[in-house]
N, C-alpha and C positions, 0 to 999 in steps of 0.2 A: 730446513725451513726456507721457502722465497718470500718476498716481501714483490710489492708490487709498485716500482717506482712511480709515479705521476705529479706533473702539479700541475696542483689543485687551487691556481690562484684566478685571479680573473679583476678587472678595474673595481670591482663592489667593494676587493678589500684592501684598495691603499688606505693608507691610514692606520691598518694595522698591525699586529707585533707578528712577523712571518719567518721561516728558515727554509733558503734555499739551498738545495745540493746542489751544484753546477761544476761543468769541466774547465777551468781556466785555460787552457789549451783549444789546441781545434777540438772539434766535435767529437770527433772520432777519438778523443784520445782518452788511456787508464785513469790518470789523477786526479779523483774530484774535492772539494771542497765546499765550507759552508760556509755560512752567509746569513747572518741572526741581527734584524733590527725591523726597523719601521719602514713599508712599500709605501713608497712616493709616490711609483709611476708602473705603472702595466699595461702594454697593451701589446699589439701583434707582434714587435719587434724587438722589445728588452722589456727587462724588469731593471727597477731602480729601487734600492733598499738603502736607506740610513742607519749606519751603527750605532752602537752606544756613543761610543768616541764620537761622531759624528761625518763619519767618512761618506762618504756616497760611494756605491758600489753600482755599479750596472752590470749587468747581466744579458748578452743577447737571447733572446728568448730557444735561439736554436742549442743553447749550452747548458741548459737549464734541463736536471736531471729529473729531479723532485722539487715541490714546493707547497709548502700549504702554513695555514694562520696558525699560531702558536698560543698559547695563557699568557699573560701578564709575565713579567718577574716577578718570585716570591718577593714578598716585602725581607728587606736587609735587616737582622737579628741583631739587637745590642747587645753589646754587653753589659754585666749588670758591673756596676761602680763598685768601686775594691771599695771593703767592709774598712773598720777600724783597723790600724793595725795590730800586728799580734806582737804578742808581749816580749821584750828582751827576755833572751834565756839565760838562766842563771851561769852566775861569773863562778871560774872556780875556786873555792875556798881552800882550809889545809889540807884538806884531803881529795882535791880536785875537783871534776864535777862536783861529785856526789854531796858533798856541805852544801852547795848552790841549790838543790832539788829537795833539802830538807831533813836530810840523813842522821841520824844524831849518833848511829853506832857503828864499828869498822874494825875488822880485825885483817890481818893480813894471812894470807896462805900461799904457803911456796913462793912464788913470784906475781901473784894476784891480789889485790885489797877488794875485799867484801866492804857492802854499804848496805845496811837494812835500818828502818824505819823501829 
C-alpha cells in the first residue's frame, strides 16, 4: 500500500493542533521524525509548532515531509475513586483458615483437614 506524503498546512491554520513528519537532518537524508502541537507560524520558509511541554520546534519548510491539522486531544479519563474498603479476611482459628470463613465441621484425611459448613 503507498500513502501519499504532502503537507497540507498553510498560515489559515496556525493556531491549530497539527503533526508534522520532517527530516532533522539535511533534506536528503533516511530519519524522519514527529512533531505534534500547536502552529505558531508558517509561512514560505519554516513551520514553527509548540509542544505540549511547550518547546518551540522549527521546522524549515524544505524538511518538512508531511504535515496536516489533527482533532483535539481526547479528553484525559479519570479514574473512578477507590470504593470502601473491603473487609479484613478472617484470622485463623483452631483449625486455621477455615474456623475464620465459618466452618463448624472438620475431619482430618491422610495428611489433609477437610472444613465443610
Amino acid at each position: 500500500m503507498w500513502y501519499r506524503l504532502e503537507v497540507r498546512l498553510t498560515r489559515a491554520d496556525v493556531g491549530k493542533r497539527v503533526v508534522i513528519r520532517w527530516r532533522p537532518g539535511p533534506a536528503d537524508s533516511k530519519p524522519m521524525t514527529d512533531v505534534l502541537g500547536i502552529l505558531e507560524q508558517a509561512d514560505a520558509g519554516s513551520f514553527t509548532v509548540r509542544t505540549r511541554d511547550g518547546k518551540l520546534v522549527v521546522i524549515p519548510a524544505g524538511h518538512a515531509v508531511a504535515g496536516k491539522v489533527v482533532p483535539p486531544p481526547p479528553a484525559r479519563r479519570r479514574h473512578p475513586s477507590p470504593g470502601p474498603p473491603l473487609p479484613a479476611p478472617p484470622r485463623p482459628g483452631r483449625h486455621g483458615y477455615a474456623a475464620g470463613y465459618g466452618c463448624t465441621e472438620h475431619e482430618e484425611l491422610s495428611h489433609m483437614m477437610l472444613h465443610w459448613h
